[in-house]
N, C-alpha and C positions, 0 to 999 in steps of 0.2 A: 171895453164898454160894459161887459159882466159885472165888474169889477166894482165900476162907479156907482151902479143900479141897487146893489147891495150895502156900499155906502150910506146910498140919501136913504134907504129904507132904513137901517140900522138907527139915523139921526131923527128919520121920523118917529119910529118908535119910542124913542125917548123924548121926544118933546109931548109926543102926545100923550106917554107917563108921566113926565112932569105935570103935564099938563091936568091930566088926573090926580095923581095923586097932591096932598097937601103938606107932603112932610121937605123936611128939609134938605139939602144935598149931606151925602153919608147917612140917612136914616132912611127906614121904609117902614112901611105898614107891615102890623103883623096882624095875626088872625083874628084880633080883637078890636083891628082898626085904628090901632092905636101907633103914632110915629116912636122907633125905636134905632138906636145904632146900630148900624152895618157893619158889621165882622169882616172886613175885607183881607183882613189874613185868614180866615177860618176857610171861608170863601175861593182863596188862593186865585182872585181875581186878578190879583198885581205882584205875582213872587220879585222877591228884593236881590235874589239872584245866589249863588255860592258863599261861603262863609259868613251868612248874614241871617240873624229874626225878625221877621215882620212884624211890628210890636201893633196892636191895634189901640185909637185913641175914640173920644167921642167925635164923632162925626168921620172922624180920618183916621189916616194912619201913617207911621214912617220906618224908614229902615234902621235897622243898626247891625252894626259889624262884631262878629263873634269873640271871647276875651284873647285876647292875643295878636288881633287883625285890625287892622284899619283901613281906612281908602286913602286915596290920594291928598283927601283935603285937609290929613293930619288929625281927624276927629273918626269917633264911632259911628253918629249919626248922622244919616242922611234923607233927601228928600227922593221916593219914589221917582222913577224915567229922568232921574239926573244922571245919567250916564257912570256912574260911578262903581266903582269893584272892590270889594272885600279883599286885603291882601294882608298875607305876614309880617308880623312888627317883628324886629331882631331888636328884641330885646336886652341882647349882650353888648350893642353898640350905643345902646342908647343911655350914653353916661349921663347926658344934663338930671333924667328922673329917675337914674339908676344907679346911683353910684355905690360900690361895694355892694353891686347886686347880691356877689355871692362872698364877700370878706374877703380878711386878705391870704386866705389859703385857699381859696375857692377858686378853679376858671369855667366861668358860665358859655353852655352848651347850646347854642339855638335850636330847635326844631319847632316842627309846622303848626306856631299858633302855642308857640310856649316856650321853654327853657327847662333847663336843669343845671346845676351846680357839680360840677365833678372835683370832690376835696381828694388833698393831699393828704399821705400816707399820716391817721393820729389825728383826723380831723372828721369830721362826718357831719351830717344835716339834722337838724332837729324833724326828725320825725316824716321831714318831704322831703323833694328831688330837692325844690326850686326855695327853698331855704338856704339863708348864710353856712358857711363852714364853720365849725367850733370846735374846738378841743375834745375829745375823747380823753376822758380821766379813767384811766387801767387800772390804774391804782382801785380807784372808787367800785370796780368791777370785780376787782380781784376773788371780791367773796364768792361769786359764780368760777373763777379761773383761779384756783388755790394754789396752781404750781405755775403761776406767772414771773416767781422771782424763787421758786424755790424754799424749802422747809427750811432753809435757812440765811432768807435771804428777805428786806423791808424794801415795798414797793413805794420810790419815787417820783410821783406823775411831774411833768413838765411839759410846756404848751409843744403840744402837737406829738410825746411820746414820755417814753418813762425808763427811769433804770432802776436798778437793783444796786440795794445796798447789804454788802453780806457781813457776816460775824465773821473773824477772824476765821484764817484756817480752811478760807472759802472765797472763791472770785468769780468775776464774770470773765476775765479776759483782756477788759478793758473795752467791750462791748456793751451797747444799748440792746436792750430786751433780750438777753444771757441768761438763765439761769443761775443761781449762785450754785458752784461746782466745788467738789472737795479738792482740797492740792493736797500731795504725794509728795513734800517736801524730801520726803525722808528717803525717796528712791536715788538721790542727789548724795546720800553721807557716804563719805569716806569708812565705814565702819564694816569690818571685815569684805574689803574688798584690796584687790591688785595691783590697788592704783598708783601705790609707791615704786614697785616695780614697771608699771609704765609710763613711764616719762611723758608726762606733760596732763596726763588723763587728771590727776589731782586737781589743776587748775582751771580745768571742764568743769567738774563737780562742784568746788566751790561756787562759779560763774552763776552755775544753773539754780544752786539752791540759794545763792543770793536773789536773785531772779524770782524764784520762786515764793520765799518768803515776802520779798516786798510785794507782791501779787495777795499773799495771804494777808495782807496789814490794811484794813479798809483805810484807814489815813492816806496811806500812798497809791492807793490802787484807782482810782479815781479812773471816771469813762475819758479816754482819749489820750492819758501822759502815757499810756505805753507804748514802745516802739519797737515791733518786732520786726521789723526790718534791720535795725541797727545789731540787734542782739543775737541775730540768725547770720550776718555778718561776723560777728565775732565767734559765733559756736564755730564754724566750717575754718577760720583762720589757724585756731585754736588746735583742730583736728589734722591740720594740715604741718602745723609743726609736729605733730606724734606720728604722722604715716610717712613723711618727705625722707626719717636715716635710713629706711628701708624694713627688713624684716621684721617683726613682732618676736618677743623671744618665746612666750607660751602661746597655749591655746585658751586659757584663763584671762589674759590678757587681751586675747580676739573677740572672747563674750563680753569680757566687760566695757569696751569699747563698743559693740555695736547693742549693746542693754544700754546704754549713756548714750549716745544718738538717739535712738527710738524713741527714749524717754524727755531728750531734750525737742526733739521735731513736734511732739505733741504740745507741748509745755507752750513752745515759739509759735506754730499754725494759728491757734486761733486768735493770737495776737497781731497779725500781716494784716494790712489794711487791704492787699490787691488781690484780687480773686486767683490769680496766679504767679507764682513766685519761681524762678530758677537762678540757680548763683551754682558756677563751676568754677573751681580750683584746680593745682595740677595732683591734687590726689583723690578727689570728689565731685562729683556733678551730681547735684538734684532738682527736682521738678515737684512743686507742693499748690494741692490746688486746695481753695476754702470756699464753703459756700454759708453766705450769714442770711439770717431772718426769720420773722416767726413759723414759716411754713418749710416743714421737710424736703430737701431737696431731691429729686429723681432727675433720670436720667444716665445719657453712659460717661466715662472717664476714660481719657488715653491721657496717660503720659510717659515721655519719653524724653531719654538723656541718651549722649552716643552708642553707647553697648547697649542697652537694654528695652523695653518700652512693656507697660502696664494698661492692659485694659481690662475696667470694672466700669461701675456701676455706682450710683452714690445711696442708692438703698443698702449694701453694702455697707459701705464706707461708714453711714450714719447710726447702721445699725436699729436693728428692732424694741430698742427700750425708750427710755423715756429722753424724748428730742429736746437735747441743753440751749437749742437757739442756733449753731453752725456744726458743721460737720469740714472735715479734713481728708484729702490722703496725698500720699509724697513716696517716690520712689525717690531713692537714695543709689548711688553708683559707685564701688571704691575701686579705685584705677590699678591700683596697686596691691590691694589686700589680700589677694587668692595665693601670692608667694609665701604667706604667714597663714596659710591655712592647706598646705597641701598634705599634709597628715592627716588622723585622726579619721581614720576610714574603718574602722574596727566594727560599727553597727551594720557592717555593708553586706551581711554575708549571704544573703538570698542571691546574686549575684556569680555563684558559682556556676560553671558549667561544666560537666564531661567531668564532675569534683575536683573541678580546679580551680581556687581562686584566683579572680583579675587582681591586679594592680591599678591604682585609680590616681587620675589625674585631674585638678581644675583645668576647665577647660573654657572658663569664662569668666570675664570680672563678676565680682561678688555685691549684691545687691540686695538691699533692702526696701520693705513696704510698709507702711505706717500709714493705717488710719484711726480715726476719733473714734471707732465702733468698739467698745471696750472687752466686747467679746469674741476676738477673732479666734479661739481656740477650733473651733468647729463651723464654719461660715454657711450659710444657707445658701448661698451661690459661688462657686469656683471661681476665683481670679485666674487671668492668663497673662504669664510670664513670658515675653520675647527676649533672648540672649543671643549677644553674639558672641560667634566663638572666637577664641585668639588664633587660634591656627584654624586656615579652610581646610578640612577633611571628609570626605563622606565615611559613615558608618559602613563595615565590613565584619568579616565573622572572627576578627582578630580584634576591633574596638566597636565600640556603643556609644550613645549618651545617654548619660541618666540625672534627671532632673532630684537637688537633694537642697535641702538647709540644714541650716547649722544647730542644733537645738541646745537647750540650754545645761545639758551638761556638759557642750564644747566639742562636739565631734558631730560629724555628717550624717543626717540620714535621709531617707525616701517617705517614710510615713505620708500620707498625704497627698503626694504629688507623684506626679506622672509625665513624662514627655508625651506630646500630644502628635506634633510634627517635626524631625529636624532633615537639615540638609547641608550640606558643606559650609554654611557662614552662617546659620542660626537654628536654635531649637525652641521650641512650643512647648512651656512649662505650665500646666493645669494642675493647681494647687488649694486645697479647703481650707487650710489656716492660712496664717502671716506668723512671716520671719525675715530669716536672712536668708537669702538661694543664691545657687550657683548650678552650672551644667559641670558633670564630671565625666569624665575620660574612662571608660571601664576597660582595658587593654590586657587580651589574654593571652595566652602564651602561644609563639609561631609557631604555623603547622609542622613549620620545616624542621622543630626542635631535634627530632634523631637525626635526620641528615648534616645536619650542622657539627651536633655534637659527635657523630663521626667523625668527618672532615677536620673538627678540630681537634681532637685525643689524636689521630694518626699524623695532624700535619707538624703539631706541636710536638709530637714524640721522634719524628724524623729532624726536627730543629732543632731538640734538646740533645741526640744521638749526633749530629754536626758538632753542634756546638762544644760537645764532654769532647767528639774526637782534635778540635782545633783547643780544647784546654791544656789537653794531656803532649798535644803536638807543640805546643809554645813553649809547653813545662820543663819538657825532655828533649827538645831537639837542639843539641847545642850550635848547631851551627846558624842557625838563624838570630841566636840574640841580639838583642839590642834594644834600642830605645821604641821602633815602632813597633817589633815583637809584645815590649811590655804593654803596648797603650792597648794590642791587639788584645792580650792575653785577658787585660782587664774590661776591655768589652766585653766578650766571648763570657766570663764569669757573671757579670751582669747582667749582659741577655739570658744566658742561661739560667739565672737563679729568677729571672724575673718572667720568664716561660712557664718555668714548674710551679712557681706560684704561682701565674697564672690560672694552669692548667690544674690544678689541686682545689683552690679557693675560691675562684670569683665567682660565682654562684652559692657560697656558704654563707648565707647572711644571718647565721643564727650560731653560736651567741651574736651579741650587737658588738663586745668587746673585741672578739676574736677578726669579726667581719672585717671592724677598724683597724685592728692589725696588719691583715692583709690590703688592703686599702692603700694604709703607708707605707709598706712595703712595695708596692706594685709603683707608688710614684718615688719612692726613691730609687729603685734599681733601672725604671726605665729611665730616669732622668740622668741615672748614672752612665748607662748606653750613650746618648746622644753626649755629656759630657768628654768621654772618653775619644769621640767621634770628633769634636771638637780638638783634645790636643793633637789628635789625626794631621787633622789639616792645620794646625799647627808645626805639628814637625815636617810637613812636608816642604811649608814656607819656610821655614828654617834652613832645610836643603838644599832648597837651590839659592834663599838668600846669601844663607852665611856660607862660604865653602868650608871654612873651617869653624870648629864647635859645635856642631849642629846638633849634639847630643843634649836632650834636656835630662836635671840629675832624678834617680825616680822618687825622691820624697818631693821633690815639687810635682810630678805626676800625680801622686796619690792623694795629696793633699788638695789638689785642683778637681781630680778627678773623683773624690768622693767626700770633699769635705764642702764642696758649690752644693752638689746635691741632699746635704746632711741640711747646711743650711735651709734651703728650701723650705724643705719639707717640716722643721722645724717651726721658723717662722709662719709657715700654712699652719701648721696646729696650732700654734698660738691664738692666729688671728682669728680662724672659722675650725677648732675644734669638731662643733657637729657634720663639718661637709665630708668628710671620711666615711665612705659607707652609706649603701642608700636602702630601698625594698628589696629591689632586686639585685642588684651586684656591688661586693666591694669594691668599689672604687671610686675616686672623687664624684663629688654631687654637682650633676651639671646645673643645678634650681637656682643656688648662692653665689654662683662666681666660681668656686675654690678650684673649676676646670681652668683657669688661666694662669693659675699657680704651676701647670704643669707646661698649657701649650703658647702661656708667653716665652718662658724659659728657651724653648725648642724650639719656637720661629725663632727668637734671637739667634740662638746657635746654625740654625741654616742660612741667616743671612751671614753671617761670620765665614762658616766655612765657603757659602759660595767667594763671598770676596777675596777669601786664602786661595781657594780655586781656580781663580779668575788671574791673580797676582803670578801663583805658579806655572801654569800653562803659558803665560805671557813673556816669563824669564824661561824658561822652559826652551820655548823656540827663540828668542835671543840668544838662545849657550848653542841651540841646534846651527844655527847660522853662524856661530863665530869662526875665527881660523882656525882654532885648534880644540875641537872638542873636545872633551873626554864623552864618546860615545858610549862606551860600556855602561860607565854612571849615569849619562842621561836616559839610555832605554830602560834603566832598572828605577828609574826617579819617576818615569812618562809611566809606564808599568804600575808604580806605585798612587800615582795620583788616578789614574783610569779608574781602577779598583775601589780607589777611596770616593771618589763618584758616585760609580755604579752602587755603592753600599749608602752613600745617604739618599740616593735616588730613591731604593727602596726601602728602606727605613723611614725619611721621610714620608712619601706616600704611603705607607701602612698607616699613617699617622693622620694623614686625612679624613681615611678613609674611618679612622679610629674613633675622629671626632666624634661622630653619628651613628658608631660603632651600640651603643648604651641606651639609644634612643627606641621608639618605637615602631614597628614596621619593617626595620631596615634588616631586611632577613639578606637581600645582594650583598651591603654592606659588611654584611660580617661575613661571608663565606668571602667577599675579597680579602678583608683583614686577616681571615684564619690563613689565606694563599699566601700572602704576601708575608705573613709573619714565619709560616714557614721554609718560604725563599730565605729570610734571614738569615738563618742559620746552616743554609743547604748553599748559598752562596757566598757565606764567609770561608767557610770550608773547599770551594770550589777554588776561588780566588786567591786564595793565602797560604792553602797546603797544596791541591793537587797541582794549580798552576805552575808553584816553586821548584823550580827542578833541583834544587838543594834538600827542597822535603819530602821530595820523590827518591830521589838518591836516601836520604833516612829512611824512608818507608823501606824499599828494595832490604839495603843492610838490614833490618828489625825483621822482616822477614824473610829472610834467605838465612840470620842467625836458627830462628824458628823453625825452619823446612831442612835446613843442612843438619846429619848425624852428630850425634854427640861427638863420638870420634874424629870425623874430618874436622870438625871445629877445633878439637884442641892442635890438630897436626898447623890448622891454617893461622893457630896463635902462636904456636911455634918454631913457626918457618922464616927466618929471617929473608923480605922479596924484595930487592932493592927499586922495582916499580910500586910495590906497596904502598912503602916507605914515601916514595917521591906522591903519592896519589893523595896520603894521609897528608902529605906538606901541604898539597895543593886547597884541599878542604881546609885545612887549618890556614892560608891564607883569604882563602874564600870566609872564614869565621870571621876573620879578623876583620874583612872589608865590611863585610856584612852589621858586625858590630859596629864600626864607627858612621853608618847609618842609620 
């Protein structure tokens, strides 16, 4: 009821002002009495509401909607208490009055009560947001950007970017907004370089500086016809014929192979269209990352191929001079390389301990790093090298690892680099230049060296003292002749000459001649052993084969028994000359193979003699089981074959144990080797003279001549004994039998 009463008063009021006054509706009297127009926006009598001006007219006034807004009724203006709201035009939708709001590289952005144009990369707005897109001429700018294309290079603008055209002798890559960069044709000539001696490198080098040059020729370099996918293809094919025969023959040949990679990766990266690139082979695997555009790239880098993996940094990588447009970097992996680089340890010598130098081993594939940063000699941030090792080992106070590259005189060193962490399957290589690296094997001498080399000077010299006595026992004992005497005879001088060598030489590796010598010596006389072991169980098969002839003639002995083993050894030098003689002991190089020249030979012969073995034992108890044996023969056959057994039992097994005998660590190994090798000769003597009761009976006679007086001797030569007589017949029948087996 309030409510209404203040209503009709309000209407009264104004009628009764109408009523007074004379002026018109929208005007009022001012101080001068005079009818004037009413400001009803100033007045803010009738606000038009949000996003809207209250524009004032004569007498009236109306709304309108702010630039960018409209109301519902599709128009700016409206009439006051029409219900109407001021709202956002998207202007980006609004193709009928906008078409090519923003051009055709432009996409127009709505917000509240306007727009903006966001152009594509080489295109930009004149001067506003909400302006068309247009071409940016670089070219045209260039005089504020003088190294836009480089001091020798002419800037080509084209709608939306630009490229470089350079003078011969200089390229971009085949890249938009590149630099023109100088080419390094010449690092590609065959001119005092090795390349003839390495087969296939020659045809690298032409590839690349073909390559190269058409790169230098602005006629053919043109942005986009290069294809370094295709041509990074062929580099690795290329490199995969030269590492697939195997060893490298120099170390000149190692540098100049991985100087011609390096040189070729940089040549090809910034030619790759894809930000990352990897292509494996079965003698290389790489991983090449590129990063293009006007702005310097940052940030970190991993990459990684199976052995190894790289992490840096692409400030790094791009380097602190002046930015050509892309930056590079690529680990390289060679699967095979480290067997043509196990030498060349001669810079190593800080490495000594207790002044003893180690002996050094690769201990991981060998790997290179290339990047675009032209100054890697000294690097502002360390790279970190992960390797893995080829054998799992943990470090001990017998080996190490030690992080090295190859530098470019062609031999190993540390400069630079440091392992950081390693553990039985990889090492942490922290390195301030780039090269080529690898983890190496530093392996010092066993603590057990005196003990050993006791054990072996006494056990060998009780072998070589066996063996003189079953020489001199075969030489002179007449009643044992025969055909398996002689095979004996010529064992026993084999092992024995092959013991003192042993025992003399195989730790003499200086001269390198003399080493070699011994070397081939040791594998022809042990090969002559297991030979000789061979017609063994050859004539044994003959004995119980053949009953009658079983005697082989002894030029066919000799000729088998040391003319297989001449062979041998012959053909190995032929074929791997350098595998004779290594750092540490003369003897064949387990690195190249040339140890199979020894222990294919000698498994052949064991499976031989087992099958002789196996034949005679088998006709052996066939004869034990017939009706009428000759038992005396067969116990002295079963007797002989027992012996011949138990001798390649251990002979072979010396020979297992021999394998591993040269290796590292294997300090059990050798003190069985030295055990067993001294059974040798302590159990030929055992089995062949004292078990013979024929060469028991010789011994007795030899010294009982010795012990008996001058005098009773001559009375006992002069005594005609007719048991004598009949005792001398009996030996002399015992000669006989014994001879015709």
């Amino acid at each position: 009821m309030g409510f209404e009463k203040d209503l009709l008063l309000l209407g009264l009021v104004c009628l009764l002002g109408k009523c007074v006054s004379d002026c018109k509706f929208g005007y009022s009297k001012n101080e001068k009495e005079e009818c004037v127009d009413t400001d009803e926006c100033k007045e803010n009598l009738y606000p038009c509401g949000n996003n809207s001006n209250c524009l004032n007219t004569a007498g009236s006034y109306f709304c309108q909607c702010l630039s960018g807004f409209e109301h519902g009724g599709g128009s700016q203006d409206f009439e006051p208490f029409s219900g109407l709201q001021c709202q956002d035009r998207n202007e980006c939708t609004d193709t009928k009055n906008n078409k090519d709001i923003c051009g055709k590289k432009g996409t127009c952005q709505n917000v509240d009560g306007s727009y903006w144009c966001k152009c594509e990369e080489g295109y930009t707005n004149s001067g506003k947001n909400s302006t068309p897109c247009s071409d940016i001429n670089e070219c045209r700018d260039a005089e504020n950007n003088k190294d836009i294309c480089g001091k020798k290079g002419t800037c080509q603008n084209v709608d939306g970017s630009y490229w470089c055209k350079c003078e011969e002798g200089y390229t971009t890559y085949g890249n938009e907004r590149t630099l023109c960069l100088e080419l390094d044709c010449d690092s590609f000539s065959e001119d005092g370089r090795p390349s003839q001696s390495l087969g296939g490198l020659a045809d690298i080098l032409s590839m690349m500086r073909n390559s190269c040059l058409s790169l230098s020729n602005p006629s053919t370099a043109a942005v986009g016809k290069v294809d370094g996918e295709a041509l990074l293809e062929k580099l690795f094919t290329a490199t995969e014929e030269i590492l697939s025969p195997g060893q490298l023959d120099s170390s000149d040949g190692v540098t100049e192979l991985l100087d011609t990679m390096e040189h070729s990766i940089l040549l090809i990266g910034p030619q790759l269209k894809a930000n990352r690139t990897k292509i494996e082979t079965t003698e290389t695997d790489v991983e090449i990352a590129v990063q293009k555009g006007n702005i310097r790239p940052t940030g970190p880098i991993h990459l990684m191929t199976e052995n190894a993996s790289l992490d840096t940094d692409w400030t790094t990588a791009a380097g602190m001079g002046t930015y050509p447009g892309f930056a590079l970097a690529a680990l390289l992996t060679y699967k095979n390389l480290e067997i043509s680089m196990n030498e060349s340890f001669e810079d190593l010598k800080e490495y000594k301990k207790d002044g003893v130098e180690p002996s050094f081993h690769v201990s991981s594939r060998v790997v290179s790093v290339v990047v675009s940063n032209p100054s890697t000699q000294k690097l502002n941030r360390a790279v970190n090298i992960t390797l893995r090792h080829l054998q799992d080992k943990v470090e001990s106070s017998e080996m190490r690892y030690i992080c090295a590259y190859w530098n470019e005189t062609g031999v190993w060193s540390t400069d630079g680099c440091s392992p950081q962490h390693s553990n039985a399957t990889h090492t942490l290589c922290t390195c301030e230049h780039l090269s080529s690296f690898a983890v190496l094997m530093a392996l010092y001498p066993m603590e057990h060296t005196f003990g050993l080399l006791l054990v072996t000077k006494i056990g060998l010299t009780i072998s070589l003292l066996c063996l003189m006595l079953c020489i001199l026992t075969f030489l002179f004992c007449r009643s044992i002749q025969g055909t398996r005497t002689t095979i004996h005879l010529h064992l026993c001088i084999c092992l024995f000459l092959a013991d003192l060598i042993f025992l003399a030489g195989i730790s003499r590796t200086k001269p390198e001649g003399a080493c070699r010598f011994v070397a081939v010596m040791l594998h022809f006389f042990f090969m002559g052993v297991f030979t000789w072991m061979l017609l063994e169980g050859v004539q044994l098969y003959r004995m119980v084969v053949l009953v009658f002839n079983a005697t082989i003639r002894p030029l066919y002995l000799y000729v088998t028994g040391y003319g297989a083993p001449l062979a041998i050894v012959i053909i190995s030098g032929i074929i791997r000359p350098t595998g004779y003689g290594t750092e540490k002991y003369c003897w064949l190089s387990l690195k190249d193979g040339l140890i199979w020249s020894f222990y294919g030979p000698i498994c052949l012969i064991i499976i031989l003699n087992v099958f002789f073995f196996i034949v005679t034992v088998w006709k052996l108890a066939q004869k034990f089981t017939s009706l009428n044996p000759d038992l005396s023969k067969l116990r002295k056959i079963k007797a002989f074959t027992v012996t011949a057994i138990a001798q390649m039992c251990i002979l072979g097994l010396m020979w297992v144990f021999g394998a591993f005998l040269f290796q590292e660590g294997t300090t059990i190994v050798a003190y069985v080797f030295t055990i067993l090798n001294s059974l040798q000769g302590a159990l030929i003597f055992i089995m062949h003279c004292l078990l013979s009761k024929q060469v028991r009976d010789e011994y007795a006679h030899f010294l009982s001549c010795i012990c008996t007086p001058q005098k009773k001797r001559y009375s006992d030569f002069s005594t005609t004994n007719p048991s004598s007589s009949q005792s001398q017949g009996s030996r002399s029948g015992q000669h006989t039998g014994e001879s015709q087996i």
